[in-house]
C-alpha positions, 0 to 999 in steps of 0.5 A: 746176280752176283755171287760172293764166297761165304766168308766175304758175304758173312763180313760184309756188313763189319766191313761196312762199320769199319770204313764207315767208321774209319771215313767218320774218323778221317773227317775230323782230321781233314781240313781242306774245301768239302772234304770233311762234309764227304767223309762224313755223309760217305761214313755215316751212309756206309754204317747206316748201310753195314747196320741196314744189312746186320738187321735184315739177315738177324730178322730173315734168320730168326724167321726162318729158324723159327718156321723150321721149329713150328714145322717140325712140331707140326709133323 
């Protein structure tokens, strides 16, 4: 298993947003052989994924928060 430092783990899905985004970007800017198509399915997969990673730890965290509140007015 790998282990990231805080800081890296916490910005990784918006650094995922930002080179998706960027990749989408470049693709409409590149013009030579399937360069375009790359980038774009490269971008679009890297948001999908940096969104993917946003919303499962947004879920887990408010589950958790929220088993910790029923637990602490059960005892």
């Amino acid at each position: 298993m790998m282990w990231l430092a805080r800081p890296l783990y916490e910005s990784l899905p918006y650094y995922y947003f930002v080179v998706g985004f960027l990749l989408l970007a470049s693709s409409l800017h590149l013009n030579y052989w399937y360069w375009p198509i790359i980038f774009a399915a490269a971008g679009l997969a890297s948001v999908v994924a940096g969104l993917v990673v946003w919303l499962r730890r947004r879920a887990y965290r408010r589950s958790r928060s929220r088993r910790a509140l029923d637990d602490s007015s059960q005892g």
